[in-house]
Steps between C-alpha positions, in 0.01 A plus 500: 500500500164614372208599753292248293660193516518559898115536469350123555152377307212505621297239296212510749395863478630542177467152314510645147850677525649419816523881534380781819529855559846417659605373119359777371681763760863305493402508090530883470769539782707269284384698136622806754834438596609319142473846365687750739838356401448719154371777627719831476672624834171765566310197439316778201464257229558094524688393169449175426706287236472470202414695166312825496172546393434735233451780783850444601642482788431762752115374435619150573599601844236684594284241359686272745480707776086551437368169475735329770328843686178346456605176633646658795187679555243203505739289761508804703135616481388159553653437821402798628850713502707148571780568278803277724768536142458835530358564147339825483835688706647385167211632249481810731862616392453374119181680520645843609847415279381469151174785542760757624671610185311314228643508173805568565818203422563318793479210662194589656222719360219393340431583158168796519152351409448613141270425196461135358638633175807681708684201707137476723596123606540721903157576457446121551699468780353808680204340557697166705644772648160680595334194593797345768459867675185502499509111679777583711394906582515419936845374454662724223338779403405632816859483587616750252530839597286733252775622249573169451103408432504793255828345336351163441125683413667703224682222317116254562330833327704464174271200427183723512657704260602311255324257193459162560483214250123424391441208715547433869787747535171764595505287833864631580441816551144377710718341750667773509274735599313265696823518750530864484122515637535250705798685674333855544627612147263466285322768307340576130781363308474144687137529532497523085767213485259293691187632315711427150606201592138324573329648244784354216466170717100514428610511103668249519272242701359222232254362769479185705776620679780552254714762378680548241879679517348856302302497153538194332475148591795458742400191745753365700619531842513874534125449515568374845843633646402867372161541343382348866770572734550825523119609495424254761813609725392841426164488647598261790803720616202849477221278636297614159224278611310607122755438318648176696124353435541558080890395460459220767231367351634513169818331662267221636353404179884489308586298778244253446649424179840606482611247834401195250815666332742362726646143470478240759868574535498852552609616201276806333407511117770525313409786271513858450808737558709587800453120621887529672231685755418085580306474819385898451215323348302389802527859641104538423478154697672648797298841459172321463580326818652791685171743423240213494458575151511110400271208415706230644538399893870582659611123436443513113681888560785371691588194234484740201718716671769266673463312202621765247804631730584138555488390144787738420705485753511128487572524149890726504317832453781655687887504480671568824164602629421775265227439209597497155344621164341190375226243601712258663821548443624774282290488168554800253163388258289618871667835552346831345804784367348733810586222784819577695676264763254642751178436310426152597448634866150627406436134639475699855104567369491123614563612886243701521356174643718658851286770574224239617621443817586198689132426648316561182351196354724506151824341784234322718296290272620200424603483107274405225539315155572809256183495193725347315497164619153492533275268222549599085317860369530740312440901575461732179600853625311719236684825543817329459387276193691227723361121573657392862541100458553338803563100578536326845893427425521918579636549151319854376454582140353891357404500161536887397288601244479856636803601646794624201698804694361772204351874527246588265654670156836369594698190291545193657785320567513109586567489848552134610326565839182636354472394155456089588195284483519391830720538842584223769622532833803234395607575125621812395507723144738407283745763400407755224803378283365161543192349361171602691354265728118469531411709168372421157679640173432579155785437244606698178773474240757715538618501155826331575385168521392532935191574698423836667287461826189680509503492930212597729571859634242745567184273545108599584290297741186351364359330813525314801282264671454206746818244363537746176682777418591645135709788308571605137797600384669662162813264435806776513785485228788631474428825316085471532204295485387248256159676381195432697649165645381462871502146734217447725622303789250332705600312824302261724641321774398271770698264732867506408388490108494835274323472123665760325316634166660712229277641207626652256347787385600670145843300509541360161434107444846346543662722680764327741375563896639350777427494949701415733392362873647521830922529541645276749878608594705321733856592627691215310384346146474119651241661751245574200368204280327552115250292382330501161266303410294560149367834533563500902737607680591421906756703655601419926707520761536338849154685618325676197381353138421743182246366302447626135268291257286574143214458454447632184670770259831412620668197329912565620631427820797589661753677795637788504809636682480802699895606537419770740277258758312674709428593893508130577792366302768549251412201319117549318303341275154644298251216371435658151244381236493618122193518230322695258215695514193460375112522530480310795625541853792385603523334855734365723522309872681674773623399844731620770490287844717349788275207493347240221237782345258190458357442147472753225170579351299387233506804195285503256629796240261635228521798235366722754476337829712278742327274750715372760343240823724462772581190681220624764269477264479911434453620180599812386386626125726791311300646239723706307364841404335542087691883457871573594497723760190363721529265789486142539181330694636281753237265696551245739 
């Protein structure tokens, strides 16, 4: 049986999530002992089932073995050496098994730490590696006698020595040598890993306390589980009190905006890659807390947190105790080519809530509402080009007009978890081979009597503001672009109700354009009604309604299978309106909510402006810009 189910509620101290420190300690004892039934017999590498990742499988196992590490090391360091299952006598020998002889073809050894472009997928895992001996360093490393420190040193120093990938693989090799200085060792490689490290970090800072993953505009939750993490671990575990003061503070101010990102259910924003990670997400949460480096009080803390392991592990995350590659269940559309059967355990950033210990105030307080419950707002996050929309029925919406997953000079591809409108908490992308969810197309011949989609790739922002936010993109064809053709797309949102606004700048007059709204995807197709209505469209289930509506420029309405489904459900459906284009805007009604989203607004479209007065009584005037190119002025 479980540790957790043995673990009763406590809905007085914890009336959010039911959940204490005692859920939180049986929750990683059980994540613990699921796994050691696949590890090999010098307990080296943990092979998990199921199908390789592209690094194969000796990385798979060591992958296993690293991250469950990690896990290990926060139950252990958080109790203060406790450690009654006798989990780190286990790491201990698969520690010393697979760094003895690494390389070589057995059923132990560890693949060496190379280059990124050279099987470097170890270099990831070094740093779980670094970071559990650094937490656990009383109760393991201390115990090894010093050929055995200088056998598990050498293989750690192949990550100092090697390229990482242009993002926050630079934080790798930081932990790393963080460890190696923390344990006596270091010296000027590690001090240059750590110098290199914080100065690449600096590049990469887009103020207000976000990150993005290297050049580019990469937002997503790396920002927090590695962008933050690792920087803030770093100068907690050396007591850097300078540099705890500039990444903790920068930690702080994410925080105040990314813990609106969480559903009143737990679940994290469904967007980005690696998202198999799951509860990984609230790792800043639980650093924040940890480190003091937060905005919100220990009861708001403790919700997020229980909240997010809960919301997965409630939901069959697990089979036979052990996580599997998916959101859920298993879901193939969520998992990136590089994530093995051992990836999804980069959830154990989420325990880092463990090394507060059991008097601090994040287990004492008595739980708090999460932000998301609290009354309806919206948060534009200018570095991210994002707009956070929050209602009181906990449902959270990001319209991305900033975030698209490209490096400067480099092509684009359309990446379903970067390219879309907007992002919910409850819905997920539609598959690539499916139509797009949340997107606006322009339409061209293709000669044989069909359409070819011009889709929304590569995008730029244009601006973000109180209840705004807006990008421009060059429609993408198969083979190129249609010349000079670019969509403005404006957003403004307020309540549960979005006005979305398309111009269409340089596309020819009659061109065929189309947008689609929010997905809904259930399990079976008699859980997910279609209604259409005119030019409207209502999509629901048993607790969530799409609603998709024109207001002008679109003058079909219809449904639209997606075979594939998505994270929630095999079965989905896209709301999809069709038009031309022309001089004038074109502008639709958008909702996604758990509860009756209250009336729509009043929209009043012009050649070149939209004026839209919500049910409050707000008014909120688009004024669409006189050149292509410039930005929209957007005044409530």
């Amino acid at each position: 049986m479980p540790l957790l189910s043995q673990v009763p509620e406590d809905r007085v101290l914890s009336p959010v999530t039911g959940w204490t420190r005692a859920h939180w300690l049986a929750a990683a004892d059980d994540l613990l002992l699921a796994v050691r039934p696949w590890a090999t017999p010098g307990f080296g590498r943990i092979d998990l089932p199921g199908e390789p990742a592209r690094a194969g499988w000796t990385s798979d196992g060591l992958e296993g073995f690293a991250r469950t590490f990690l896990v290990a090391a926060f139950r252990v360091a958080g109790t203060g050496g406790e450690d009654p299952h006798g989990h780190l006598a286990h790491y201990r020998r698969g520690l010393l098994a697979g760094t003895r002889t690494p390389g070589v073809d057995d059923a132990e050894s560890w693949p060496p730490v190379r280059s990124v472009h050279d099987g470097g997928q170890p270099m990831v895992e070094s740093a779980s590696v670094a970071l559990a001996l650094d937490l656990t360093r009383e109760w393991l490393w201390d115990g090894l006698s010093g050929p055995e420190q200088d056998q598990v040193e050498a293989w750690l120093r192949g990550s100092l020595r090697h390229e990482p990938a242009p993002n926050n693989w630079y934080l790798f090799p930081l932990a790393v040598a963080s460890f190696l200085t923390g344990a006596g060792r270091g010296d000027a490689e590690t001090a240059h890993t750590v110098d290199r490290g914080l100065e690449l970090l600096e590049g990469w800072y887009r103020g207000e306390g976000w990150y993005s993953d290297g050049d580019g505009r990469m937002f997503d939750h790396y920002v927090g589980w590695a962008m933050h993490l690792y920087p803030v671990l770093h100068a907690h575990l050396r007591g850097d009190a300078e540099l705890a003061h500039r990444v903790g503070g920068r930690l702080r101010e994410f925080l105040e905006v990314f813990a609106r990102t969480f559903d009143a259910n737990g679940a994290p924003l469904h967007q980005g890659r690696s998202l198999t990670y799951r509860f990984a997400a609230a790792g800043s949460v639980a650093a924040g807390a940890v480190t003091g480096a937060t905005p919100w009080s220990p009861g708001v803390n403790r919700s997020l947190l229980s909240g997010a392991v809960r919301h997965f592990l409630d939901r069959g995350a697990t089979r036979d105790g052990v996580f599997v590659r998916g959101w859920y269940g298993p879901h193939a559309a969520t998992v990136q080519p590089y994530s093995g059967p051992g990836s999804p355990y980069w959830l154990s950033k989420a325990f880092v809530a463990l090394l507060a210990p059991a008097d601090h105030p994040l287990w004492t307080a008595v739980e708090e509402p999460v932000p998301a419950t609290g009354p309806a707002r919206t948060t534009p996050v200018a570095p991210a080009g994002w707009l956070v929309q929050n209602t009181p029925d906990g449902l959270v919406r990001v319209h991305n007009h900033g975030s698209d997953h490209s490096r400067p000079g480099q092509p684009t591809a359309v990446d379903p978890l970067y390219a879309r409108l907007a992002y919910s908490t409850r819905t997920g992308p539609t598959s690539a081979a499916n139509v797009a969810d949340n997107t606006v197309v322009v339409h061209r011949p293709d000669g044989r009597g069909g359409l070819r989609d011009g889709v929304r790739a590569g995008f730029d922002p244009v601006g973000t503001g109180p209840g705004w936010a807006a990008s421009r993109h060059r429609p993408v064809f198969p083979g190129g672009h249609l010349p000079q053709a670019q969509v403005l797309t404006v957003v403004a949102a307020r309540g549960a109700w979005e006005v979305r606004v398309y111009a269409w700048e340089a596309v020819p007059a009659g061109t065929a354009v189309s947008a689609t709204g929010w997905a809904l995807a259930a399990g079976r197709p008699e859980e997910l009604a279609a209604d259409v209505a005119g030019t409207a469209v209502e999509l629901s289930t048993a607790d969530l309604q799409s609603r998709f509506a024109a207001v002008a420029g679109f003058d079909v309405a219809d449904v639209v299978r997606a075979p594939a489904g998505t994270a929630y459900g095999a079965w989905a459906l896209v709301p999809r309106l069709r038009g031309v284009a022309g001089p004038s805007p074109a502008v639709v009604l958008a909702a996604l909510t758990a509860a009756d989203p209250g009336p729509a607004p009043d929209v009043l479209v012009g050649p070149r402006e939209v004026e839209v007065v919500f049910d409050d009584g707000a008014r909120c005037r688009i004024a669409l810009p006189p050149s292509p190119g410039d930005a929209p002025a957007v005044e409530w």
